[in-house]
N, C-alpha and C positions, 0 to 999 in steps of 0.2 A: 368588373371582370379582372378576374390576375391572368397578368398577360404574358408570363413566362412560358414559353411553347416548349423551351428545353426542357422544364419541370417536366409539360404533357408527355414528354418522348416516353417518362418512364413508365407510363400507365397503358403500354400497348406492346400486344406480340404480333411480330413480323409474321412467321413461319414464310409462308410462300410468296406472298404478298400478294399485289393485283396484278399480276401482269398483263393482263388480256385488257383492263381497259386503261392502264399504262398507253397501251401501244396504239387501241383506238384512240388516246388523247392526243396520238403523236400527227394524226390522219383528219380528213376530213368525214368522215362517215358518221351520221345523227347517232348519238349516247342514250340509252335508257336506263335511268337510274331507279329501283325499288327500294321502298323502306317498306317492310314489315310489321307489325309488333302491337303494343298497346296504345295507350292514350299519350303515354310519352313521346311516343314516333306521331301521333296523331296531333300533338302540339297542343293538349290541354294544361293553361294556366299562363299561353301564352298569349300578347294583346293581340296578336292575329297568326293567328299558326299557320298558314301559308308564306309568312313572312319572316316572323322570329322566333319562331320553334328552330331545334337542334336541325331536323328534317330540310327547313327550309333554308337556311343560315347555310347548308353541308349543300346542297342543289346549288346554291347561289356564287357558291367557292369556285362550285366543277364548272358553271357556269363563264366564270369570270378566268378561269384557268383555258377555257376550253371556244375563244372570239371568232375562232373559222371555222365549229362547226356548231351543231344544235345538240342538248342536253334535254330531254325530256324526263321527268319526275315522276313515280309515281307514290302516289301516300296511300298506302294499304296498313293501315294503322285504323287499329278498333278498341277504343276503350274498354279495360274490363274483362280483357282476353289474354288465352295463355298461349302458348306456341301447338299447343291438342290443335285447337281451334285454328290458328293461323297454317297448319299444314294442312288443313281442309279446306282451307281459302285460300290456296297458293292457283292453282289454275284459275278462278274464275276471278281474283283479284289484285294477282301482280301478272299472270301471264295470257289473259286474254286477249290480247293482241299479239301477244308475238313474242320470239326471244327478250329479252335482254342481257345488261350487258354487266352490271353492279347491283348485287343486294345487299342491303343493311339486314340486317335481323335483330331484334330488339323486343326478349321476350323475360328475362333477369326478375326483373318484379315480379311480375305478376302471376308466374311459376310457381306451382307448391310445392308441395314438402315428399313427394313420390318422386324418388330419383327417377326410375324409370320412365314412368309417362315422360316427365322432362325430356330426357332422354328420345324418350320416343317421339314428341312433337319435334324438337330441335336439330335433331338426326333427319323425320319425314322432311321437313322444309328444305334443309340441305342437300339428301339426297330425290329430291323433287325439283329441285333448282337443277342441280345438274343433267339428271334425264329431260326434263322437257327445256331446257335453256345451255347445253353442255359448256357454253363459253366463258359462259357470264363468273364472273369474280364474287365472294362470297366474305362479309365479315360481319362476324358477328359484335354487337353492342351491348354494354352493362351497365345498366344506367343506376342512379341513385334513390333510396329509398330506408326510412328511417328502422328499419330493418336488417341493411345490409354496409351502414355506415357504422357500428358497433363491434365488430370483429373484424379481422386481417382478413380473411377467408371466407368470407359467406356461403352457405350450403347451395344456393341458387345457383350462383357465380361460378363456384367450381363445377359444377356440372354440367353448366355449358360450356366451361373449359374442356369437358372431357369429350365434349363433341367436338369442338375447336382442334385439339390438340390432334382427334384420329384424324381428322378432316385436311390438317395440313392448315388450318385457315388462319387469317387475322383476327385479332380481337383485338377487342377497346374500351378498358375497362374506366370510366367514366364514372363509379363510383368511388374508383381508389384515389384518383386525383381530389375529388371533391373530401374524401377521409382522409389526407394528407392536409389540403386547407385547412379543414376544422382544427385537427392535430396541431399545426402550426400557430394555431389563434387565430389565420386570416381572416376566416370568414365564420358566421353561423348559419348553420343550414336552414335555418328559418327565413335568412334572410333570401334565398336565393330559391325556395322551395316553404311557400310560408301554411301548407297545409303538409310538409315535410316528405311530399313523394313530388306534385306535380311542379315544376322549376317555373317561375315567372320569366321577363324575356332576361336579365343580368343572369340566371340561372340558366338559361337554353346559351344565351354569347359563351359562358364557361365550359358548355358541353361543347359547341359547337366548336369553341378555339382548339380542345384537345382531339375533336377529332379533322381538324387540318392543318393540327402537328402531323397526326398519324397518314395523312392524304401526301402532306408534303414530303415525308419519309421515302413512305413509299414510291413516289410516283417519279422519286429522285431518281430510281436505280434505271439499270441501262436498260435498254428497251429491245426487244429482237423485233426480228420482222414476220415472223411467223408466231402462232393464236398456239397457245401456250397446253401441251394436252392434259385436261384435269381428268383423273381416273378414279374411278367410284369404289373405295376398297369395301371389304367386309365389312356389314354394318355392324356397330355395338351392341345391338337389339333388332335380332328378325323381324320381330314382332312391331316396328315403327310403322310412323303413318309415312311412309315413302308412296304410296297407292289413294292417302286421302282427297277426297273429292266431296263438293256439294251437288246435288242431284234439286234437280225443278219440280216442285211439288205435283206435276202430272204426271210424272212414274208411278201416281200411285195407283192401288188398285181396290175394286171392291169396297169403296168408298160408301159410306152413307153417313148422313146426315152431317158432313160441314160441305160448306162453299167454299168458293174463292172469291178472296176479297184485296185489296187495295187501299183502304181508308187507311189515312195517318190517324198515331193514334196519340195523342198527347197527354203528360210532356212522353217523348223519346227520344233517347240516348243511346248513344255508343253507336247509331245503325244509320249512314246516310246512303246504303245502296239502296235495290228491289223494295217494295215493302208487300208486295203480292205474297200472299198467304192461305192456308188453310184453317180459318176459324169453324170453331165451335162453342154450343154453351149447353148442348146436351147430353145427357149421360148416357144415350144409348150411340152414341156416335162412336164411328172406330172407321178405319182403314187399314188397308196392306202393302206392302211391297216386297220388290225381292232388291235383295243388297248382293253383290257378290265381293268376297273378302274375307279378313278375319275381321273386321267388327265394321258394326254400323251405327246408326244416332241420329237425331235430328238436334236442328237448332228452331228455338223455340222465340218468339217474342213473350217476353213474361212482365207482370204489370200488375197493380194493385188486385186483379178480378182474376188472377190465374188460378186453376184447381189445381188438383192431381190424375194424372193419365194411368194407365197401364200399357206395358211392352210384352208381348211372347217370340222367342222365337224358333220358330218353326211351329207354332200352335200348342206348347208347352206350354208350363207355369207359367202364369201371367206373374209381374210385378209392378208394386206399385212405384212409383217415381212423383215426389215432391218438391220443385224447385224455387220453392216461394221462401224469400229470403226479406231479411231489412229491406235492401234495396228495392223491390220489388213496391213497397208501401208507396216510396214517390213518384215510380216512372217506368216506362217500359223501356224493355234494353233483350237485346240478342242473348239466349244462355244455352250451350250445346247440353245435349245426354247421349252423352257415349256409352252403350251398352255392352257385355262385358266382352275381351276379347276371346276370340276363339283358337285352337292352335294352330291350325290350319287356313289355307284360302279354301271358303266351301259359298256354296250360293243358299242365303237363307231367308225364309219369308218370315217376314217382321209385321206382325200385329197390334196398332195403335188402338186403345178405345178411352173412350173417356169414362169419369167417372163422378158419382155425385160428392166426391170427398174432397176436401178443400182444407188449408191452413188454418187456422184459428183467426188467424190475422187478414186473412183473402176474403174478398167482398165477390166473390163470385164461383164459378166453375170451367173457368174458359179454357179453351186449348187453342191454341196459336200455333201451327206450323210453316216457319219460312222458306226450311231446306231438310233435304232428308241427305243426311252422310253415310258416305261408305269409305271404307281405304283396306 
């Protein structure tokens, strides 16, 4: 690990900072800390990701910083996921219990190439954080990936700067440190990330040093004694998941021919919540429900036997949806479908059936339903 912190200082913007859990750290009252994000915040490639992942390294700081009172962690980190998906799992994954008090966000990679959805996932989470958690501190994470260590500017990176920057919040760019290393000759990125995205544990000590440069910064400044008031401006995108939500597959309606089932299914990845589902494997099967919002979706478990479904909504044109992918061939793993957005909030019935049409590559017909989405 290179251990220059003054280096780390310049790989982060202040704006507001934390002040709200500055001032809890100042107190004795129990700390709730969220990470968000993908497999990176989940600590994959790490020898025990509750231990020396970036996620657990950053808990174990505030921990050691914080001897009189209690710091609880939460890892809402899911492999494989984009910040769409993580703003639909903001309530039943970081705030199911209750306030908190610090969220990481950590969604840079795995973000595609549509400024907007970006935008609109990374916007939903933050202003979702604030409405149901008003207190809590917000800083967003940019972690490394051999994609976004080639330019100065990555297209990912800047665009959750642009939600950063409306937002007032912190960032910690975590990929520019690591592309100043390589730069320098220090290190090879292989060596510290040897499948060139996921960091082994010298790869998460380097994350985790820069981000308690930026902890120490921060948490330097003077402290008030009053909860610091964060105000929710104009969003940059109406149309965000600020509203998203995962719904229990018994909302649904009109149901015929799947059950509910519970079996693990192996191998499975990326998913260690619920695994209560709605299976199918025949083609006359379908259900309904009502979504209220501008858009809805399910998330799906998908796996070497997945087919293809059909969506209508409001009993319109049905379409087909095929989500069977490489990945798909080894293992089953969580994949949302987000259906398309509407311009309006309207309340709409959503039409699921299955279909006898299948991948070239798919060993079956199945339909898996975990969660059905609204926002």
């Amino acid at each position: 690990m290179i251990q220059d912190k003054e280096q780390g200082r310049r790989y982060f913007q202040v704006r507001r900072g934390l002040p709200n859990i500055a001032r809890k750290l100042a107190g004795v009252d129990p700390i709730v800390i969220a990470f968000i994000g993908g497999s990176i915040t989940e600590g994959y490639g790490a020898s025990e990701p509750d231990e020396t992942s970036w996620r657990a390294l950053t808990g174990s700081y505030l921990k050691k910083r914080y001897p009189q009172g209690t710091v609880s962690c939460i890892n809402a980190g899911v492999g494989g996921t984009t910040s769409t998906f993580g703003a639909h799992r903001m309530a039943e994954h970081v705030m199911a219990n209750g306030e908190i008090d610090l969220l990481f966000v950590e969604f840079s990679v795995n973000d595609g190439v549509d400024r907007k959805e970006s935008i609109r996932g990374v916007e939903g989470i933050v202003r979702q954080c604030r409405r149901l958690s008003p207190h809590a501190d917000i800083c967003l994470v940019y972690t490394a990936a051999d994609k976004n260590l080639s330019v100065e500017s990555p297209f990912n990176i800047a665009v959750h700067e642009e939600v950063a920057s409306h937002y007032e919040l912190p960032s910690l760019n975590l990929a520019a440190g690591i592309r100043a290393l390589i730069q320098k000759g220090e290190i090879r990125w292989e060596e510290l990330a040897p499948d060139l995205v996921h960091p082994n544990d010298a790869g998460y000590a380097q994350y985790a040093m820069y981000v308690q440069a930026f902890l120490e910064e921060v948490l330097a400044q003077p402290v008030t004694s009053t909860v610091s008031s964060l105000t929710i401006p104009k969003p940059l995108i109406v149309r965000n998941y600020e509203f998203g939500a995962m719904l229990d597959v018994s909302h649904v309606e009109q149901q015929k021919g799947f059950k509910i089932t519970d079996v693990k299914l192996e191998p499975l990845i990326n998913w260690r919540y619920d695994l209560k589902h709605l299976y199918t494997d025949k083609p006359d099967a379908q259900f309904s429900f009502i979504a209220s919002g501008r858009s809805t979706g399910l998330l799906l478990l998908c796996g070497p036997d997945t087919g293809i479904f059909e969506y209508s909504l409001d009993g319109l044109t049905f379409h087909e949806v095929n989500l069977f992918d490489e990945w798909c061939l080894g293992a089953y793993r969580p994949i949302i479908a987000v259906f398309p957005l509407q311009p309006d909030v309207v309340r709409t019935r959503v039409i699921i059936r299955n279909t006898t049409q299948k991948d070239n590559r798919s060993t079956g017909t199945c339909l898996r339903v975990l969660k059905l989405l609204s926002s």
